[in-house]
C-alpha positions as CSV (number, residue, x, y, z in Angstrom):
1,X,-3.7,38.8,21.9
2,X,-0.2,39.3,21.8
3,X,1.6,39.4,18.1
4,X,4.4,38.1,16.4
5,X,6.5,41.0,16.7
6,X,5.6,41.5,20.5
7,X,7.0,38.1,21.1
8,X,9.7,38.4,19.3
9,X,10.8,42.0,20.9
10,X,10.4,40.1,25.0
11,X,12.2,37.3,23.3
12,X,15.8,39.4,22.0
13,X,15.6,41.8,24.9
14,X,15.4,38.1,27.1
15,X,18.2,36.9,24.9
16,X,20.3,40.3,25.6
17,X,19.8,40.2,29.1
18,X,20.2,36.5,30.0
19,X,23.0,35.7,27.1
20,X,21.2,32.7,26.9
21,X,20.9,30.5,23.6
22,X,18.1,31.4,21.3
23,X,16.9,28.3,20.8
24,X,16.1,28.1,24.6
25,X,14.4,31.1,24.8
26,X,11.9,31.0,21.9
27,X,11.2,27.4,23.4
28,X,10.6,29.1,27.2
29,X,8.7,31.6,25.6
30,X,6.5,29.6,23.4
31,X,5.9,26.4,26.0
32,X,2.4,28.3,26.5
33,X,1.3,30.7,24.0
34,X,-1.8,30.5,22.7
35,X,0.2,32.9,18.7
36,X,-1.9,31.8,15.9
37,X,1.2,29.4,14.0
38,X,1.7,32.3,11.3
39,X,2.5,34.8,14.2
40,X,4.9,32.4,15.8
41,X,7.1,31.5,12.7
42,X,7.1,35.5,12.5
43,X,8.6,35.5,15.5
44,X,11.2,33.0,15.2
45,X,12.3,34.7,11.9
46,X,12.0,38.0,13.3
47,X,14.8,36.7,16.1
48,X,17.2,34.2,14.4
49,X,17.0,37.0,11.7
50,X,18.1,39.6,14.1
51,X,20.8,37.5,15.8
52,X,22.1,36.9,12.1
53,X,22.6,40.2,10.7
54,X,23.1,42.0,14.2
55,X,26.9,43.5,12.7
56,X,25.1,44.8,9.7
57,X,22.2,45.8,10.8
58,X,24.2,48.0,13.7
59,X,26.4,49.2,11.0
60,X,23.2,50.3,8.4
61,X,21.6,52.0,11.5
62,X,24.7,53.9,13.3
63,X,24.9,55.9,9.7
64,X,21.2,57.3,10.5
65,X,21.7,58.1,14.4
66,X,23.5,61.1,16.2
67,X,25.1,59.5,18.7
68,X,26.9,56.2,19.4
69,X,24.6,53.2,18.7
70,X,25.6,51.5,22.6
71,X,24.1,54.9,24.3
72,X,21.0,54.2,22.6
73,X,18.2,52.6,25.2
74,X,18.7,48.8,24.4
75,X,14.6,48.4,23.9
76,X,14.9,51.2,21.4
77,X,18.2,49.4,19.4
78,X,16.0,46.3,19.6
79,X,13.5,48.2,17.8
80,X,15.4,49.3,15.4
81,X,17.3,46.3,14.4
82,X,14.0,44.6,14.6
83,X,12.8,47.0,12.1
84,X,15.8,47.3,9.6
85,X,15.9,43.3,9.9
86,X,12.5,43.4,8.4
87,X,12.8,46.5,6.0
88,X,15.9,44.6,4.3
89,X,15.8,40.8,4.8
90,X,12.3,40.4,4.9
91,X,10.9,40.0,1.1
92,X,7.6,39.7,2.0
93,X,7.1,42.4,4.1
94,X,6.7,45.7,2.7
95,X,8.7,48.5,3.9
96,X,5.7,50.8,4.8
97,X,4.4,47.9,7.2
98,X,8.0,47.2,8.5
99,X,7.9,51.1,9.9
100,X,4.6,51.7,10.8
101,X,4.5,47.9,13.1
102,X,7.4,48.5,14.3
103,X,6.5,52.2,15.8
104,X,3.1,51.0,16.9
105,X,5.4,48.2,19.2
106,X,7.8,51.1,20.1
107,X,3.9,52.3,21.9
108,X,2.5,49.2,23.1
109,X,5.8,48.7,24.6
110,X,5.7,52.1,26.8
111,X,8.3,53.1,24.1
112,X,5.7,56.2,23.1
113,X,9.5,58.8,23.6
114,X,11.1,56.8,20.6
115,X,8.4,57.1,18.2
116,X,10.1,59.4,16.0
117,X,13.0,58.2,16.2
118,X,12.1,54.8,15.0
119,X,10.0,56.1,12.4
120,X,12.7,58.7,11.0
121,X,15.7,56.1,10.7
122,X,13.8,52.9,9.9
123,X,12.4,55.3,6.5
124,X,15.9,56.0,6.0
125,X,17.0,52.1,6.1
126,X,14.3,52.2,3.3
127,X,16.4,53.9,1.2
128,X,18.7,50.8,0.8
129,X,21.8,52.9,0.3
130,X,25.0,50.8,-0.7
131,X,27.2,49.5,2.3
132,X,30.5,51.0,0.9
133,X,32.7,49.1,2.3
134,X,36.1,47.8,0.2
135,X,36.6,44.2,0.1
136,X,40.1,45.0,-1.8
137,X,41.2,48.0,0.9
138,X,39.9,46.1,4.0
139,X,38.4,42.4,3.7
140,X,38.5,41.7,7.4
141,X,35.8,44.8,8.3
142,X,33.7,44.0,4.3
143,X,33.4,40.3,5.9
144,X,32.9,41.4,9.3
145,X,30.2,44.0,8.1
146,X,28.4,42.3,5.0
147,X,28.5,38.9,6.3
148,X,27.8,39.8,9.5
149,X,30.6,38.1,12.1
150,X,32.7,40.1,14.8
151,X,35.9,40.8,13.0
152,X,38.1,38.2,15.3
153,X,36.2,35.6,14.1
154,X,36.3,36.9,10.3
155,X,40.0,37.0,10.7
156,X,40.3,33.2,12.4
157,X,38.0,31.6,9.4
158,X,40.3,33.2,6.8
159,X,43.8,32.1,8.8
160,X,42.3,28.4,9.7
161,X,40.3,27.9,6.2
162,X,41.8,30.4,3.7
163,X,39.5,33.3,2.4
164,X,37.5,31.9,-0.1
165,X,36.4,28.7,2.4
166,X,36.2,31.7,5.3
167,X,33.5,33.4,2.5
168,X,31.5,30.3,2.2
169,X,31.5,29.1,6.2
170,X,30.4,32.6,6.6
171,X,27.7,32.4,4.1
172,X,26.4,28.9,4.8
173,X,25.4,29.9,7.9
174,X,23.3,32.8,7.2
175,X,21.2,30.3,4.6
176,X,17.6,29.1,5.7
177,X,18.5,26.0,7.9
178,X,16.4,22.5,6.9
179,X,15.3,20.2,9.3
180,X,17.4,17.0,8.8
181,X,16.2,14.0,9.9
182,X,17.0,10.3,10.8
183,X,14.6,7.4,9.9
184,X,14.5,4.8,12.9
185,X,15.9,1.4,11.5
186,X,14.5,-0.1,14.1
187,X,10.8,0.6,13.2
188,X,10.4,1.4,9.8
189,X,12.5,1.9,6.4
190,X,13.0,5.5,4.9
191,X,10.6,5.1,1.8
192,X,7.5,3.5,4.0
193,X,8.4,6.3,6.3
194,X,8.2,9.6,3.4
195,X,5.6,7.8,2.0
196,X,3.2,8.6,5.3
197,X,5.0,11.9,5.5
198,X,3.8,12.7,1.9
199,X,0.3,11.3,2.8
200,X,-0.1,13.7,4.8
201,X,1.4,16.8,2.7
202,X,4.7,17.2,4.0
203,X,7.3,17.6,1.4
204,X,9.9,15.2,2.6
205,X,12.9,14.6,0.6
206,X,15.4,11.6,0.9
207,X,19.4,12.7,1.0
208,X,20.6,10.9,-1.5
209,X,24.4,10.5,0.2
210,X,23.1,8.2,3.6
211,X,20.5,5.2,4.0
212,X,18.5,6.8,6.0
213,X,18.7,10.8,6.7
214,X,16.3,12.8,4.6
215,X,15.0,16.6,4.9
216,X,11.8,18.0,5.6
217,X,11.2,21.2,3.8
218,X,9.1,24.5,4.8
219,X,7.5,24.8,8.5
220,X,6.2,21.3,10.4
221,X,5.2,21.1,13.9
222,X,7.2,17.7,14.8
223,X,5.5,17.9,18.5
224,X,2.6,17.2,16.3
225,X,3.0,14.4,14.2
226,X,2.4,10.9,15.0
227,X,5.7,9.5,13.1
228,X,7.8,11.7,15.3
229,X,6.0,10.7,19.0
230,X,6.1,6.8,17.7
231,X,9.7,7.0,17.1
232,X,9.9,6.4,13.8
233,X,12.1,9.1,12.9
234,X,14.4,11.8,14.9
235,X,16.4,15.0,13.9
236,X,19.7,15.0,13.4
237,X,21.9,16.9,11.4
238,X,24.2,14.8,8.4
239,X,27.0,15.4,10.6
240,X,26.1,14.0,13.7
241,X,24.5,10.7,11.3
242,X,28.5,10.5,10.4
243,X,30.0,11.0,13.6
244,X,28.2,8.1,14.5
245,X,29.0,6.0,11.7
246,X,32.3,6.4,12.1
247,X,32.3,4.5,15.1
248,X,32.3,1.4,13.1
249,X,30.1,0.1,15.7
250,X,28.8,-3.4,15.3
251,X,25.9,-5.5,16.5
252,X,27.0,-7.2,20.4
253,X,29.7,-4.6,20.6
254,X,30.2,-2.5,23.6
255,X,30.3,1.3,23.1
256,X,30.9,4.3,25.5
257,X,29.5,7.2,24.7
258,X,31.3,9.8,27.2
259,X,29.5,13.2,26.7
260,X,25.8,11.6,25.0
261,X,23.4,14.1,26.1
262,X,20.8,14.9,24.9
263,X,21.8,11.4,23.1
264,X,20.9,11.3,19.3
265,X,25.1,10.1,18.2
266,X,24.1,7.2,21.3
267,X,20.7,6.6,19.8
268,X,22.4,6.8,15.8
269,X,24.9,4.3,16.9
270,X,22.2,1.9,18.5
271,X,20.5,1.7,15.3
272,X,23.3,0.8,13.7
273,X,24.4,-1.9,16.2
274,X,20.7,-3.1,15.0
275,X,20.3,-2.4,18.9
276,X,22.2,-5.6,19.5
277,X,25.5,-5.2,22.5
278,X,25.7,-2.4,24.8
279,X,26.0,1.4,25.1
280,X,26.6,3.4,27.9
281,X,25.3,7.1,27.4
282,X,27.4,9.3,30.6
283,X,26.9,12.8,31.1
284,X,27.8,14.9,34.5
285,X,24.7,16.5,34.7
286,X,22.3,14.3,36.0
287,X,18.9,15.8,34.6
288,X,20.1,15.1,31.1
289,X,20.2,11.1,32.0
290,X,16.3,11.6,31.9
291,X,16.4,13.1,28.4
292,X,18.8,10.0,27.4
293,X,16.7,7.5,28.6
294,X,13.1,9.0,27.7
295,X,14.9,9.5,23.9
296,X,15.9,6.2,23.8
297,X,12.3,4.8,24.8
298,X,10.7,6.6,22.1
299,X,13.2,5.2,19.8
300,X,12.3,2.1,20.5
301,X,16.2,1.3,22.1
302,X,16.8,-0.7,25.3
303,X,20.7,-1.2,24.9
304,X,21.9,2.0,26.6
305,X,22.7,2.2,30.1
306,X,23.1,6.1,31.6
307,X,25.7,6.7,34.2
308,X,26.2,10.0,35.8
309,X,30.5,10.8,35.2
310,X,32.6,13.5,34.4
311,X,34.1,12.7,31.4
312,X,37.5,13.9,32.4
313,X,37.5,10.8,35.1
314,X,39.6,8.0,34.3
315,X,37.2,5.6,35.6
316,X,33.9,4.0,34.3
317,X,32.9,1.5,37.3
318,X,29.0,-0.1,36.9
319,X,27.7,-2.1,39.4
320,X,30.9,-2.9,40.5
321,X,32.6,-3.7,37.3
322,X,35.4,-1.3,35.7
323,X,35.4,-0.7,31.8
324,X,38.9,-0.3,31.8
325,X,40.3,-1.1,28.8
326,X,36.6,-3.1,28.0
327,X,34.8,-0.6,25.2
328,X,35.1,-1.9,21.2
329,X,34.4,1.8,20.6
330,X,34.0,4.9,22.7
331,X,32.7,8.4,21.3
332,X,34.5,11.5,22.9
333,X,32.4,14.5,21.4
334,X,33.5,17.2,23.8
335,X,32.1,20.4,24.6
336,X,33.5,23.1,22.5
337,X,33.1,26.9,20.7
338,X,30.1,25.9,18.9
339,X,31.2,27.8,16.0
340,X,30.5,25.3,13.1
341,X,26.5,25.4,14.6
342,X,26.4,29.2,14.1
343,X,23.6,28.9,11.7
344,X,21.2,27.5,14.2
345,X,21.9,29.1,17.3
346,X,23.6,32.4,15.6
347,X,24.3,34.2,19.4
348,X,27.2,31.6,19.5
349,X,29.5,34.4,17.0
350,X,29.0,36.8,19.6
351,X,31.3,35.1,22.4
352,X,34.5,36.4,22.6
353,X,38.2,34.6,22.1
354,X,38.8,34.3,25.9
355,X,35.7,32.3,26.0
356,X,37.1,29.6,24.2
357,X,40.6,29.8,24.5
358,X,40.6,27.4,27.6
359,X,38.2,24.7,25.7
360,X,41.3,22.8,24.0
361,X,42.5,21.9,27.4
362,X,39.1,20.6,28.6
363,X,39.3,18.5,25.3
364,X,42.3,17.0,26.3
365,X,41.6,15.9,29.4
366,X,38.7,14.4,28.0
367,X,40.6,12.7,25.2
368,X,43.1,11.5,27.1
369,X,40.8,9.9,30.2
370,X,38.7,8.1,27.6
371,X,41.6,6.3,25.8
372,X,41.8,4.3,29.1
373,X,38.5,2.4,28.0
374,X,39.6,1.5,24.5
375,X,40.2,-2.6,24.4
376,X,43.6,-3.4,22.2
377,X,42.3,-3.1,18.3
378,X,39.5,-0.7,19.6
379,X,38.6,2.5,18.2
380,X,38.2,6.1,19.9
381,X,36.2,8.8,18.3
382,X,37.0,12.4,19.2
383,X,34.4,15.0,17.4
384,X,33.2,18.5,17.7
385,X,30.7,20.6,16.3
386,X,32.9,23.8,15.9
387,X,35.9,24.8,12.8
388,X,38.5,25.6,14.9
389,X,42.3,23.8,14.6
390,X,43.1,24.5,18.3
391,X,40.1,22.3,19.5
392,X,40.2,20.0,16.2
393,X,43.6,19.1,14.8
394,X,46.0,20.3,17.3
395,X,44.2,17.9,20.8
396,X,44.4,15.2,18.4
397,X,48.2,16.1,17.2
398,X,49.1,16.3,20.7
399,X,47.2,13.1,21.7
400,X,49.4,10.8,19.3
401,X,52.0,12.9,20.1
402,X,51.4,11.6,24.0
403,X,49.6,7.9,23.2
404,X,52.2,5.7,21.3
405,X,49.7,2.8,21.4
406,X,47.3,5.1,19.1
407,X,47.2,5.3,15.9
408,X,45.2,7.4,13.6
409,X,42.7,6.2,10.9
410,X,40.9,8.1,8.7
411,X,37.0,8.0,9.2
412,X,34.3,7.4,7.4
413,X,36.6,6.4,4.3
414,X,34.4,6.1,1.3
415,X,31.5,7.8,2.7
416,X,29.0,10.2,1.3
417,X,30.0,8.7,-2.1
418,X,34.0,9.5,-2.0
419,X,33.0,12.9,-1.6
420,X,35.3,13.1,1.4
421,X,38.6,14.7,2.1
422,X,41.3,14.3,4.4
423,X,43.6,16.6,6.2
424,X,46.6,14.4,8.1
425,X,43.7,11.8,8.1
426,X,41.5,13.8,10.3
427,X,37.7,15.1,8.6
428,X,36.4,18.4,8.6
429,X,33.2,18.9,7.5
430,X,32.6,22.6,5.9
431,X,28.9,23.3,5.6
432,X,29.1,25.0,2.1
433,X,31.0,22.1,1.3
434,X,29.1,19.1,2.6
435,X,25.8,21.0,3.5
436,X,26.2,19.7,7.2
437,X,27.1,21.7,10.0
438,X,30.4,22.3,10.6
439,X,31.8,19.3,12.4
440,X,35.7,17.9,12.7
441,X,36.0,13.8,13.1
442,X,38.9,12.0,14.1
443,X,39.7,8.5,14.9
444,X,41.9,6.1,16.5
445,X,42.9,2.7,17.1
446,X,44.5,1.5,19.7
447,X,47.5,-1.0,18.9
C-alpha cells in the first residue's frame, strides 16, 4: 500500500508538470485510493504545505546545496522541499522521521543516487538556523522570503493595500483554512441543522455575523454525511454568502447570473428569493450547466434555468424571448487573478504579471455586455475573488465613467454588524480583516 508521502510526492511532481490547480489534482488523485484517512490528510498537508512555503523553503535549502537550486533533478527538489516542509512546519513530526521518510521515498521512488544528498541537507534544515534577512534594509525580499510570495506580488500588495494590510493579506493566507458553510433555508434552519452535526461529533460552530453560514472545525468527510447529500447545507466561503446578498434579490424577481458555475452565488441567491421568481445560471462551457443543475437539485431549487452564453455577448434570448433590459438584478462575477483565494489553492501566487494583466479587459467586456439586461431601477453586481485595483476599482471607475445611466451604491450597507467599510462606495473584503477570502463587491443601479 502506497503512503501518504508517496501520494503526495506523484501529486507536486503532477502539479509541476501539468501547472494545474492543486485542488484538482489531489481530487484526480484520490477519486480511487484505497489511503487509510490519516495517510490522506498527510498528504494534503504535505502538498498545500509545500505550495505555501515553496519561496522559503527554496531559500532555507539553496544555503545547504553546491549548485543552483533549478539544476537540481526536479524529483529530487521535490524531495527536499517535501522534507524541509515537514522538518519546519510540521509540529508533529519529528525531525528524525522527517529525514529518514523522506530518504526511504527518495528509494522507493528509484531516487536511490540522491540518498545522501537528501539525508545531508534535510539534517542541516534541522538545524533551524535564523533566515537573516532585513525587514528595515530590504522589505520587499524579507516579505517575499519569510512570508513566502514571489517578490512582484509582495511589492503589488504593499502599493495596492499599504504594508501593514500587504503583511496581513500575506499572512492570512498561509493560516489553516476552515470549511465554511451555508445552511439551506429551504430545508432546514441553522440550529436544527448543528444540532445533527453535533449529534454526530462534529464540532460545528455558527458565525455569529450571517443567518445562516457557520464553520465546521478539524477534518470531515462531507461526501460522507447525510446532511450534505440531502441538501441541507453547502460550502461557501463568507464572501461568496455576501456577494450574494448584495444582490438585494427578492422573492418573484428575475436574476441573471452571467458567469454561475459551479453555481453556489446562483444557489445563495435562490435561497434568499425563498426560491420564489427566476434565475438564469449561464456559463460558456457547457459541461458546467450539468454541475449547475445537479447542485441545484440537491439543494432542493427548481427556479434556475441554465443557458449556455459567453458572457461578453450582449444578448440573452430563451425560447425565443430577449432579456434585454428584463433582469431586477444580474451578477457579473468575472474570471480574474485569483489572488484573494491564495490560501486555498496557494499555486495561484506563482503566475506571473503577464498572466493577468489582460484580465481587466475581459472584465469589461463582461461588465459592460451585462448592463444591457438591467431593467430601469435595477441593480448590477460586479465581484471578484482577487485584491487587485486594476480588476476591482478601476473596470468599475471606467464603467460609470462610460454608463451615465449607472450609478453606484454601496453594497451590503450595514452588514456583518456595521463592520463594513467603503472605498468610493465599492467593498473590499481583506481576509485578516473580515476572515473571508479576499473578495471586491460593487454595485449599481441603473437610473
Amino acid at each position: 500500500m502506497k503512503t501518504g508521502r508517496e501520494a503526495a510526492f506523484k501529486v507536486l511532481l503532477k502539479i509541476e508538470k501539468s501547472k494545474t490547480y492543486s485542488d484538482l489534482a489531489l481530487k484526480d488523485y484520490f477519486k480511487d485510493s484505497a489511503l487509510p484517512a490519516n495517510e490522506k490528510a498527510l498528504s494534503f498537508g504535505i502538498v498545500l504545505g509545500v505550495l505555501d512555503r515553496r519561496f522559503t523553503l527554496d531559500y532555507i535549502l539553496s544555503k545547504y546545496l553546491t549548485k543552483p537550486l533549478m539544476k537540481l533533478d526536479t524529483r529530487v527538489l521535490t524531495l527536499l522541499r517535501m522534507g524541509a516542509y515537514q522538518i519546519l512546519f510540521m509540529d508533529r513530526i519529528p525531525d528524525f522521521a522527517a529525514i529518514n521518510e523522506t530518504v526511504k521515498l527518495a528509494s522507493v521512488s528509484g531516487l536511490s543516487f540522491a540518498k545522501g544528498l537528501v539525508n545531508a541537507v534535510l539534517r542541516k534544515v534541522a538545524l533551524r538556523e535564523p533566515l537573516d534577512i532585513s525587514k528595515d534594509e530590504d522589505p520587499i525580499k524579507f516579505y517575499s522570503i519569510s512570508c513566502s510570495y514571489p517578490e512582484w506580488l509582495v511589492k503589488h500588495f504593499i502599493d495596492s493595500y499599504g504594508e501593514e494590510n500587504a503583511e496581513g493579506i500575506m499572512k492570512a493566507s498561509l493560516q489553516p483554512g476552515e470549511t465554511v458553510c451555508c445552511a439551506n433555508p429551504l430545508k432546514t434552519n441553522r440550529d436544527e441543522l448543528l444540532k445533527a452535526l453535533t449529534e454526530k461529533g462534529i464540532e460545528a460552530v455558527p458565525d455569529s455575523r450571517l443567518d445562516d453560514a457557520f464553520y465546521i472545525k478539524g477534518a470531515v468527510n462531507l461526501s460522507e454525511l447525510s446532511e450534505f447529500n440531502d441538501g441541507l447545507f453547502h460550502v461557501q466561503d463568507i464572501s461568496s454568502q455576501l456577494c450574494a446578498l448584495s444582490t438585494g434579490a427578492k422573492e418573484g424577481e428575475t436574476v441573471i447570473d452571467v458567469c454561475a458555475a459551479p453555481g453556489g452565488k446562483s444557489i445563495r441567491i435562490a435561497q434568499l428569493m425563498n426560491n420564489k421568481g427566476r434565475i438564469i445560471s449561464c456559463d460558456i462551457h457547457p459541461h458546467k450547466l450539468n454541475i449547475i443543475e445537479s447542485y441545484a437539485k440537491r439543494m432542493g431549487v427548481d427556479i434556475i434555468t441554465v443557458l449556455e452564453r459567453d458572457a461578453t455577448d450582449r444578448n440573452l434570448v430563451i425560447d425565443g424571448e430577449s432579456f434585454q433590459g428584463k433582469a431586477d438584478r444580474v451578477l457579473c462575477d468575472v474570471p480574474c487573478s485569483g489572488l484573494g483565494v491564495i490560501r486555498g489553492k496557494p499555486e495561484i501566487k506563482y503566475k506571473s504579471e503577464d498572466e493577468i494583466r489582460e484580465l481587466p479587459k475581459i472584465q469589461s467586456a463582461i461588465l459592460k455586455a451585462s448592463a444591457g439586461l438591467v431593467n430601469k431601477g435595477g441593480t448590477l453586481v460586479y465581484s471578484t475573488c482577487t485584491l487587485n485595483p486594476a480588476e476591482n476599482e478601476q473596470v468599475c471607475e471606467k464603467f460609470l465613467a462610460e454608463n451615465s445611466d449607472f450609478e453606484a451604491m454601496r453594497p451590503l450597507e450595514g452588514a456583518l454588524k456595521g463592520e463594513i467599510e467603503y472605498t468610493m462606495n465599492f467593498l473590499t473584503l481583506l481576509p485578516h480583516i473580515y476572515n473571508t477570502d479576499g473578495f471586491f463587491i460593487a454595485a449599481f443601479r441603473r437610473k
